[in-house]
C-alpha angles and dihedrals in degrees: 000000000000120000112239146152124223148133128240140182121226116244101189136009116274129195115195122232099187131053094236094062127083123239118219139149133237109290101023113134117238127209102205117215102175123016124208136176094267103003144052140204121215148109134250114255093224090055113022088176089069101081122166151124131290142176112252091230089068098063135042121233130223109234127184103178126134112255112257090227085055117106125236093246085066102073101093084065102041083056093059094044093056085046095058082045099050084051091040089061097040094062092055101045087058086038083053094044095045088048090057092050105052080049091060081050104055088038087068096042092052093054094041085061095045089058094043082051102045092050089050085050092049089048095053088045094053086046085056101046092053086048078055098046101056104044088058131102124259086254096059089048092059091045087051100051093049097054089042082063092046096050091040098054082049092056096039082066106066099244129194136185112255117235089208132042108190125030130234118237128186099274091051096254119159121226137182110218116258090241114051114193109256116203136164135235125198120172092218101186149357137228142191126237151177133056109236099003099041125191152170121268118187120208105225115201121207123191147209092056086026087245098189113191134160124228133176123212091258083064101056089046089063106048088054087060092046088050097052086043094054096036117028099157085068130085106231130197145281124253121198114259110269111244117217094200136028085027089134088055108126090224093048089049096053095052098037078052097057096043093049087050088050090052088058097044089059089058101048083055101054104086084225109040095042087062097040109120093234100063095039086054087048095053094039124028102096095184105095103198089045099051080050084056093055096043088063095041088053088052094055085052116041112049088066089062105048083048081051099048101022085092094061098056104024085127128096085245144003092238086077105040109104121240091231095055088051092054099046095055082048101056094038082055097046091051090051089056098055098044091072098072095063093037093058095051089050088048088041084048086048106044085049091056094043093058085037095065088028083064092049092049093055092043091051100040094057086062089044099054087044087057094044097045097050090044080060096047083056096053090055091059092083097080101193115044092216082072098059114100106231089253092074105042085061081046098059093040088055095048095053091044088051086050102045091041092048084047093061105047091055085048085056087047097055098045084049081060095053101049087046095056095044082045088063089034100062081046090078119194106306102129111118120103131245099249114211095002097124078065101046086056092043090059094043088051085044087047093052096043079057093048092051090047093056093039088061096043085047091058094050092054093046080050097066099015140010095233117180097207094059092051088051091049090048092050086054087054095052098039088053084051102050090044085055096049084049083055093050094050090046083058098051087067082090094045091091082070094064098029092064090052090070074066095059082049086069077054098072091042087056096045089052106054081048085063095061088047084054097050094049086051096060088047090061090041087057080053096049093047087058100052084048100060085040086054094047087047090052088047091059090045090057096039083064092046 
């Protein structure tokens, strides 16, 4: 391992899976430290405290070394030339550096005028809620009062939100915790928006932790969707009819308000909706453009996994669904699990191969077009034309169409590399596997072997007597079934990541048909080798002439 300092540029976005390399995106500038065959050793400019390892093939260097075609009377030029590129790359570097710094800059400012913008909200919130306060009835007061104490002995305790809603014992038994959180939602106001498509936000005020957001109906809409997608075992609720016209009355507002408050009362009740990460996103995240952000990014990820699980549930209800059906959907899905890890080292081994014969091409390529261009120098000697033999002028046709033809298909190379890199690029980073998920099927299909056991029993028993505990024993089943379904599909959040790497697999389909390409191009490089050393033999031919 030689010792070295030098700056790169990254080519393509890493993510690290060891704690020794080094993670970075496409653009970021490297400062190597240690250089290796495959790998080097350095640290990102931005964050010198992030130090790690990388493979060589991710970054491109800067190089500043004298062509080896290049005669010893050039290196005056060459010289001058180092000397514009080192400039060159200095500039940048303090370009890169100033850029950074004006982006801190506006960073603070911007933060500085959310938080000017979210305490003049608040003010014009807590001038509404005293309006509020005092055209109300002296029932409402009293109700008020005692929810104000309610709310204010829950913030006085510091809450927070679980990550996690049921613990994990020994045998692999799922249990909700004996003391859901229990928080309240009110919608306290409403606002109009928009310049030429105006429309109707509603504040929503969570507390404890006073979470305040602002939603319009097209949002709630959607989160409805995203609901039935992720859990569709579970009866979600009801959202009021969209109006085309008269939306803005003030008659029609109140009551779309307090139907869509009771809709998200409804959800903060169910012991599994009211943990989902969705809706605790949509009641909490106070950052607007982030929560955008998220809303894209659910999408993305979800609809793979209601076209995943929507085979298993694409009955009315689970009591019919047959234990085999269930089974089959389990173990095709299993199968596809295990087959990734050997797809993404034959893509890894593939997409080695493929830079490996890329770099000999260019390598190759630079000596090619030198010869090419002195054999045509030397075609230009003969000034009339009246004076070529014959030979040569085949010679120089030749030549030009060698060179144009051998153009082109570097030209064809170039755009392939293109397309391949936008290609990854568009991938993203989902590459991590999902770690334990071939058990945590194996215990869903084990749970809902159990459920169909007891439901039979169950209708034996109904059969002969309506016994009570056996109905509640039944219920037990069903609702254990219906939480673990909840946890699969929990799981499945993780499931993107394996599911884009069916994507990478096109990949290998692609890289091999480039290595045909490749082939046929040294083919036509062996060609074109041969026409060279004709062309050399007819040079000395016509020297002697």
């Amino acid at each position: 391992m030689d010792s070295v300092e030098f700056p790169v540029l990254a080519k393509f976005n890493f993510r690290a899976s060891e704690p020794s390399e080094l993670s970075f995106n496409e653009g970021d500038q490297i400062m190597v430290v240690f250089t290796d065959e495959d790998w080097m050793t350095g640290y990102l400019i931005k964050d010198p405290r992030k130090m790690g390892m990388f493979p060589v093939f991710y970054i491109e260097k800067v190089k500043y070394i004298q062509d080896s075609f290049d005669d010893d009377n050039d290196n005056d030029n060459n010289n001058q030339i180092i000397n514009q590129d080192k400039e060159k790359h200095n500039s940048l570097t303090a370009n890169i550096s100033n850029e950074l710094n004006a982006k801190k800059e506006n960073e603070e400012n911007i933060s500085d005028n959310l938080k000017m913008e979210n305490k003049l909200n608040q003010e014009n919130i807590n001038e509404q809620e005293n309006k509020e306060n005092t055209t109300n009835k002296l029932n409402d007061e009293n109700q008020t009062k005692k929810e104000n104490k309610q709310i204010n002995q829950q913030e006085t305790t510091q809450y927070e939100f679980p990550e996690e809603e049921y613990n994990i014992e020994e045998n692999f038994q799922w249990k909700w915790k004996e003391d859901l959180p229990n928080f309240q939602i009110r919608i306290t106001g409403t606002s109009k928006k928009g310049k030429f498509k105006k429309y109707m936000t509603y504040v929503i005020l969570t507390t404890p932790g006073n979470y305040e957001v602002f939603h319009r109906y097209s949002h709630f809409r959607w989160l409805q969707t995203q609901l039935k997608r992720l859990f569709p075992f579970i009866s979600i609720p009801t959202l009021p009819e969209k109006k085309v016209t008269g939306k803005f009355n003030e008659i029609f507002v109140e009551n779309r308000r307090k139907e869509l408050e009771r809709f998200l009362h409804q959800i903060a009740e169910h012991p599994v909706l009211s943990q989902s990460f969705i809706f605790l996103d949509f009641i909490k995240n106070t950052d607007e453009q982030k929560w955008l952000l998220n809303q894209k990014m659910t999408d993305k990820v979800i609809r793979p996994f209601s076209s995943t699980i929507k085979p298993l549930f694409q009955k009315d209800s689970l009591e019919i669904m047959s234990e085999q059906h269930m089974k089959k959907h389990v173990d095709d899905f299993r199968i596809h699990i295990e087959n990734f890890d050997q797809n993404i080292q034959d893509l890894q081994q593939g997409f080695n191969l493929e830079n490996e014969s890329l770099s000999e091409i260019g390598v190759s390529s630079i000596d090619f077009i030198k010869s090419l261009n002195d054999l045509v120098e030397i075609g230009f000697d003969w000034r009339e034309e009246s004076e070529w033999p014959q030979d040569s002028i085949d010679l120089k046709d030749s030549v030009i169409s060698i060179k144009e033809a051998f153009n082109s298909q570097v030209d064809a190379i170039k755009n392939q590399i293109e397309k391949m890199k936008q290609f990854i690029f568009d991938l993203g980073d989902f590459t991590s596997i999902i770690p334990g998920f071939a058990e945590v099927l194996k215990h869903f299909d084990n749970s809902y072997s159990e459920f169909i056991s007891k439901k039979n029993s169950f209708s034996k028993v109904e059969n002969q007597k309506k016994n009570e505990k056996q109905k509640k024993r039944f219920e037990e089943a069903k609702k254990n079934l219906s939480i673990k379904g909840s946890i699969v599909m929990a799981e499945l959040e993780n499931y993107r990541q394996k599911r884009i790497l069916e994507m990478k697999s096109k990949i290998k389909e692609y890289f091999c048909s480039q290595k045909d390409y490749c082939n046929k191009l040294v083919e036509s490089f062996s060609k074109a080798e041969k026409t060279i050393s004709n062309i050399q033999i007819s040079k000395g031919i016509f020297e002697k002439k």
